[in-house]
Structures are given as C-alpha cells and as structure tokens.
N, CA, C and O atoms as CSV, one atom per row, in Angstrom:
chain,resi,resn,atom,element,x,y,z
A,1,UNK,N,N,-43.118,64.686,-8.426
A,1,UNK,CA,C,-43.935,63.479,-8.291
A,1,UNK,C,C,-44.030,62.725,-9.620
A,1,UNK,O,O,-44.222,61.516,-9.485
A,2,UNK,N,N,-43.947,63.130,-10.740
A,2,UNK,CA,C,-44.944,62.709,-12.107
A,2,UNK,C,C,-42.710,61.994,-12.243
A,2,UNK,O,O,-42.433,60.831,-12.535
A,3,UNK,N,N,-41.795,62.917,-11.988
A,3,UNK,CA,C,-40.829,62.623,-12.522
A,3,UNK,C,C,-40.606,60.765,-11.883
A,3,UNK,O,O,-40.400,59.693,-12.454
A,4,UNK,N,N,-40.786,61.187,-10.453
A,4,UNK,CA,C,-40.431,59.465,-9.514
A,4,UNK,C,C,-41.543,58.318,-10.209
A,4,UNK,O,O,-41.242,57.132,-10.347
A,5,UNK,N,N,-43.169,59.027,-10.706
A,5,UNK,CA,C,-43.325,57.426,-11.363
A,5,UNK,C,C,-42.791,57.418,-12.025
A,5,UNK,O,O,-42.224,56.325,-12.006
A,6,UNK,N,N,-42.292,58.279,-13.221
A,6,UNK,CA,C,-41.836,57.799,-14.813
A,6,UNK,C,C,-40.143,56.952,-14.268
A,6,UNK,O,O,-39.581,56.116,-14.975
A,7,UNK,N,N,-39.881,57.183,-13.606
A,7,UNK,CA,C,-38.574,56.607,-12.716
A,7,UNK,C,C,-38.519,55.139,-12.461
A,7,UNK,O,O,-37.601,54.326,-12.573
A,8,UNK,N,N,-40.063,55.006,-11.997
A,8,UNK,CA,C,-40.493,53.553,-11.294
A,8,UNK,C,C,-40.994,52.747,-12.738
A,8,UNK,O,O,-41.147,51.546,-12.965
A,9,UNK,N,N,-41.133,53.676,-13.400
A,9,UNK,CA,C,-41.954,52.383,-14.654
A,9,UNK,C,C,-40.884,52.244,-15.334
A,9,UNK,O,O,-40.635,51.131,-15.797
A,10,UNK,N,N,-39.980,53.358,-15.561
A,10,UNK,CA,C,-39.066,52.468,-16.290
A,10,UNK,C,C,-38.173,51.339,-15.782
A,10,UNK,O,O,-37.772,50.356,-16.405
A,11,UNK,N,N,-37.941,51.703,-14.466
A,11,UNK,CA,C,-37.509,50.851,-13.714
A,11,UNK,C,C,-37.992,49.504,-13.530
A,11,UNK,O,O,-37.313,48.576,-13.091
A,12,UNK,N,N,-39.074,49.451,-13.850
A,12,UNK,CA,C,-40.200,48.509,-13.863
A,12,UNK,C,C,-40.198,47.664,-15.001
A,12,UNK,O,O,-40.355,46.444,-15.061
A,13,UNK,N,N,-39.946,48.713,-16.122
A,13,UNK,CA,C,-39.496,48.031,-17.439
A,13,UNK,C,C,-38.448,47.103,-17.877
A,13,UNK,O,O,-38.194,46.073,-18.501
A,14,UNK,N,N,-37.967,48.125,-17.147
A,14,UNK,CA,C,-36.445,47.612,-17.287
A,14,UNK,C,C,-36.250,46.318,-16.644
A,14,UNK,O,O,-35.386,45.589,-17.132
A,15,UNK,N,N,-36.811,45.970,-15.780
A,15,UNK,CA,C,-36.664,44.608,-14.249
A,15,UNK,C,C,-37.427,43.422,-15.404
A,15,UNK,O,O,-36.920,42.331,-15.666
A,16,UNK,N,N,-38.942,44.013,-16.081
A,16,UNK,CA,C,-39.524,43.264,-17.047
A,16,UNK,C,C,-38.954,42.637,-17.954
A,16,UNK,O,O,-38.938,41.426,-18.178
A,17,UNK,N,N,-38.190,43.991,-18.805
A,17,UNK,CA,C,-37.602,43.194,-20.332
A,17,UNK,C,C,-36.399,42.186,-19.710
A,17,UNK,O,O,-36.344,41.117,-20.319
A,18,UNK,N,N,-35.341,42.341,-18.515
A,18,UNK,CA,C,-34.150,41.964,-18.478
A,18,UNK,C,C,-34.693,40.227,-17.851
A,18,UNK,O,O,-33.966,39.234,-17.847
A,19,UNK,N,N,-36.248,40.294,-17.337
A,19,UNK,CA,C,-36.451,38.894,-16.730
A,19,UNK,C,C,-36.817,38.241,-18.114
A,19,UNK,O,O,-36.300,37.172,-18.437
A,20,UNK,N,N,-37.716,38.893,-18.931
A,20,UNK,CA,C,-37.863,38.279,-20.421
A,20,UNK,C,C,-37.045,37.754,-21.152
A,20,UNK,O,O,-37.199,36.787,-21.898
A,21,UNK,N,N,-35.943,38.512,-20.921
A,21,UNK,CA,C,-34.378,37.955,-21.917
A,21,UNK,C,C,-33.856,37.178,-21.198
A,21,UNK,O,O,-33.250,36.304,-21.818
A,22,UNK,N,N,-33.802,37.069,-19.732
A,22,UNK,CA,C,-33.303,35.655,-19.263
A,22,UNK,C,C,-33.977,34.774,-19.412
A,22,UNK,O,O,-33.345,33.718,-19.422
A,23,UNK,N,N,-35.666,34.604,-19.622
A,23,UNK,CA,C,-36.071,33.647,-19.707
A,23,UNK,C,C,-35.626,32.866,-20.781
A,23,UNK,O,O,-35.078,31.764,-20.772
A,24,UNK,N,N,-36.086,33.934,-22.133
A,24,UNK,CA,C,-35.556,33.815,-23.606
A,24,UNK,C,C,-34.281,32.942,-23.512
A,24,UNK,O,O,-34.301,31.713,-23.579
A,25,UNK,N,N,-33.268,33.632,-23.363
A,25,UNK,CA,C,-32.137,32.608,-23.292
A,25,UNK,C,C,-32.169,31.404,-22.567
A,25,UNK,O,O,-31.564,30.415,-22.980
A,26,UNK,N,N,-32.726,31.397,-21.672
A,26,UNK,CA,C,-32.975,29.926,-20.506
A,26,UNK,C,C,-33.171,29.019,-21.575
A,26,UNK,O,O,-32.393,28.223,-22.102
A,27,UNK,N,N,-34.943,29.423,-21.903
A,27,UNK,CA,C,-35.738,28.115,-22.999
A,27,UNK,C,C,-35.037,28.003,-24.411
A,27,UNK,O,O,-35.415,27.102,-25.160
A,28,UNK,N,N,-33.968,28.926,-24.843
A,28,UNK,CA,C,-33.268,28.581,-26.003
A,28,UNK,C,C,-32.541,27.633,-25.023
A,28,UNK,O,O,-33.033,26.511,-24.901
A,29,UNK,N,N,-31.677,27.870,-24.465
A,29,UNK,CA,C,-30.308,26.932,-24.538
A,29,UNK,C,C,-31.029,25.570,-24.047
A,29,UNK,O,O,-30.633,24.476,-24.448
A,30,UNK,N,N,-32.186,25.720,-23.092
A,30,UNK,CA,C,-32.790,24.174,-22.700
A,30,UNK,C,C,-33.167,23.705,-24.093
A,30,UNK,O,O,-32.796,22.571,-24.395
A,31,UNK,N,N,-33.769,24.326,-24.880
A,31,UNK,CA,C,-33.913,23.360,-26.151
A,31,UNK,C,C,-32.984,23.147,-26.751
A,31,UNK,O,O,-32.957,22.100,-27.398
A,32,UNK,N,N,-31.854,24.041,-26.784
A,32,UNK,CA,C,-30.491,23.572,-27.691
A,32,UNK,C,C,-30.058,22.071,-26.859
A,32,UNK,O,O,-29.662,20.999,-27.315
A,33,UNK,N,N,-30.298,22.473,-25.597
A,33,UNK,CA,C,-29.588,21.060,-24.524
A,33,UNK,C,C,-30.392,19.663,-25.510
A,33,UNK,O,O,-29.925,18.815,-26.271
A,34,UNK,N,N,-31.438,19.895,-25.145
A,34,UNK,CA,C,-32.565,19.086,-25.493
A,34,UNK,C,C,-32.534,18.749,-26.994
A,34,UNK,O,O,-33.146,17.718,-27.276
A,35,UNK,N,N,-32.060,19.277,-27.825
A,35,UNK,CA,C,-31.777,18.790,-29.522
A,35,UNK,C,C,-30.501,17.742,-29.539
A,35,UNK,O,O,-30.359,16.616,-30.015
A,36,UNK,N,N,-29.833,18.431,-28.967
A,36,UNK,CA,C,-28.226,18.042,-28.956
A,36,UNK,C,C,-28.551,16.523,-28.358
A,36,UNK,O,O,-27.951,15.600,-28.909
A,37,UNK,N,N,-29.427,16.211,-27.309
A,37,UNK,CA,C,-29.316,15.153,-26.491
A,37,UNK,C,C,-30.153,14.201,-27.269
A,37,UNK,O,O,-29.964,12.990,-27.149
A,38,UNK,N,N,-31.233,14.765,-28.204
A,38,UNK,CA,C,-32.264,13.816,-29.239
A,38,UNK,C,C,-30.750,13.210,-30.015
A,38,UNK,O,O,-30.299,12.067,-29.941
A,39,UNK,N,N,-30.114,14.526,-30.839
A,39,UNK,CA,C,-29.758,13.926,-32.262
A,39,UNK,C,C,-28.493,13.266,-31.574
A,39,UNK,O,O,-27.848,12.610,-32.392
A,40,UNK,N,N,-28.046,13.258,-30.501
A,40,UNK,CA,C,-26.833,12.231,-30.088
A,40,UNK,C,C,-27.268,10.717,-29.964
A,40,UNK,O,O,-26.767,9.808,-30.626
A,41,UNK,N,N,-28.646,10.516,-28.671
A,41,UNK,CA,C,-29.663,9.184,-29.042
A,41,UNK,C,C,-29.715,8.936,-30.196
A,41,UNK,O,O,-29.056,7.934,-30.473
A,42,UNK,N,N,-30.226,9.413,-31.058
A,42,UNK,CA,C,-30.498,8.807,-32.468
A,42,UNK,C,C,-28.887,8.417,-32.890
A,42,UNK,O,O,-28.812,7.284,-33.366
A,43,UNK,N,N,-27.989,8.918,-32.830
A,43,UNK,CA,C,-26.799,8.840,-33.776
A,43,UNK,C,C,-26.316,7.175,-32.929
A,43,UNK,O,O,-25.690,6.296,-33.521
A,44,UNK,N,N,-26.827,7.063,-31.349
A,44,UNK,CA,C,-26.348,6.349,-31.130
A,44,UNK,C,C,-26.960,5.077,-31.382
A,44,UNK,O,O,-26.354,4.005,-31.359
A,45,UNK,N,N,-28.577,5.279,-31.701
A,45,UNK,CA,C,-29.595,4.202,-31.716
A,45,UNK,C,C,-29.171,3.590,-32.869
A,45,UNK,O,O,-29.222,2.380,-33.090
A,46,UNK,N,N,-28.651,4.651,-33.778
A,46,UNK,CA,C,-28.092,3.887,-35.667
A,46,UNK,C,C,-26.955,3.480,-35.661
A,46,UNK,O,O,-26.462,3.018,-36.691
A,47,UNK,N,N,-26.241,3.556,-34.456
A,47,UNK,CA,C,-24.868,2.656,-35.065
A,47,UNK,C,C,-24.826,1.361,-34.500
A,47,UNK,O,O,-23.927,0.580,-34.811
C-alpha cells in the first residue's frame, strides 16, 4: 500500500514538474515572439 502512494506522488510529480516546464517554455518563447515583434515595429517605425 505505502509503496502504490509513493508511486502516485511521484507520478503526480512528475505530471506537475513536466506541465511547469511546458508552461515555462510556452511564456518564454511567447515573450521571445513578443520582443522580436516590438524591436521589428520599432526598426520599422525608424526607417
């Protein structure tokens, strides 16, 4: 019994950290999107 929770939490953990790191990467690359698309406007607003 004690072995199937320690089974489920890590399992649990594991489902946790791997949704955390997709988020992580999501809101990086949306802000990388989102920089890239400022400093292109601007490059285009100055010429």
């Amino acid at each position: 019994m004690i072995g199937y929770v320690k089974k489920q939490t890590c399992e649990h953990v594991l489902v946790l950290s791997s949704r955390f790191l997709l988020a992580r990467l999501y809101l990086l690359s949306s802000v990388d999107i989102l920089y890239r698309f400022i400093s292109t406007e601007k490059e285009r607003v100055y010429d």
